[in-house]
Each structure stands twice: as C-alpha cells, then as structure tokens.
C-alpha angles and dihedrals in degrees: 000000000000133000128222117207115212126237120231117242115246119249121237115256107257108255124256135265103244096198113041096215083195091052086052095045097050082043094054120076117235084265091051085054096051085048102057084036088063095037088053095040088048093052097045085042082054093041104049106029099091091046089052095046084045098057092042093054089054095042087058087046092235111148126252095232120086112212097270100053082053099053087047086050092052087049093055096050086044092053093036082057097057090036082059088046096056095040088065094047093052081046078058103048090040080061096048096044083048081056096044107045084051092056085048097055099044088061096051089053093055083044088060099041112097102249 
C-alpha cells in the first residue's frame, strides 16, 4: 500500500497596488501636501457635519421638529381625525342608499306581479 502525499495548491500571488500612495507623496511639494490635507479635511468637514449636528441634537434630548413643523404636524392629525370621522358617515349613507335601492325594488316587483 502506498501512500500518496498531496500537494498543497498554490496560492495566488496577492494583486497589485495600481497607484503606489508613497510614489505620489515623495512626487508632491510641501505645498502639494497641505493642499490634499485641506481637500481631504473640507470634504470630510461637508460629509460628516449634519451627522454630527444630528447626533448632538438627540444626545441633549431636543426634538427634531422647529415650531412650525409642530404646528404643521398638529394640523394633519386634526384633519386625519375628521377624515376618520367622514369616512364613517359615507359608510353610513352607503348603507342607507343599499337600503333604499332594495325597498325600491321590492315595490316594483309587487307592482309587476298580476294582482
């Protein structure tokens, strides 16, 4: 019996950086590197602002909602309650014209039967 040992695979050779960032620093002038630092401190400044304001506003506990976006948020309720309220008086008259239109055709079916 012999036995037959396995060769490992090979692992594939790890991919190459296409842009060295060590070539481009030693490339760019002292100016150049305050440049990108400030580009790159502005756009995470831009990014990241409202999140931060965000989070502070619900760490103090303040709500989210100015006055007037209050006040907006009170007039919809008031007007989803009296929507409520007139949905429930057509489900009444649906209900009364159902009733109706069934009275009305009994009679015409007596009126139709020979007496």
């Amino acid at each position: 019996m012999t036995l037959i040992q396995a060769v490992p695979p090979i692992p594939p050779p790890l991919p190459s950086i296409p842009v060295d960032p060590n070539l481009l620093l030693s490339r760019l002038s002292p100016g150049g590197i305050v440049m990108v630092v400030l580009l790159v401190t502005v756009a995470v400044t831009i990014v990241f602002w409202p999140i931060a304001r965000a989070l502070a506003r619900r760490l103090e506990g303040r709500p989210g909602l100015t006055p007037a976006q209050q006040q907006d948020l009170e007039e919809m309720r008031h007007r989803l309650t009296e929507v409520d309220g007139l949905q429930q008086r057509v489900g009444e008259l649906e209900e009364r014209l159902d009733f109706a239109e069934r009275l009305l055709a009994q009679s015409r079916e007596t009126d139709r039967l020979p007496g």
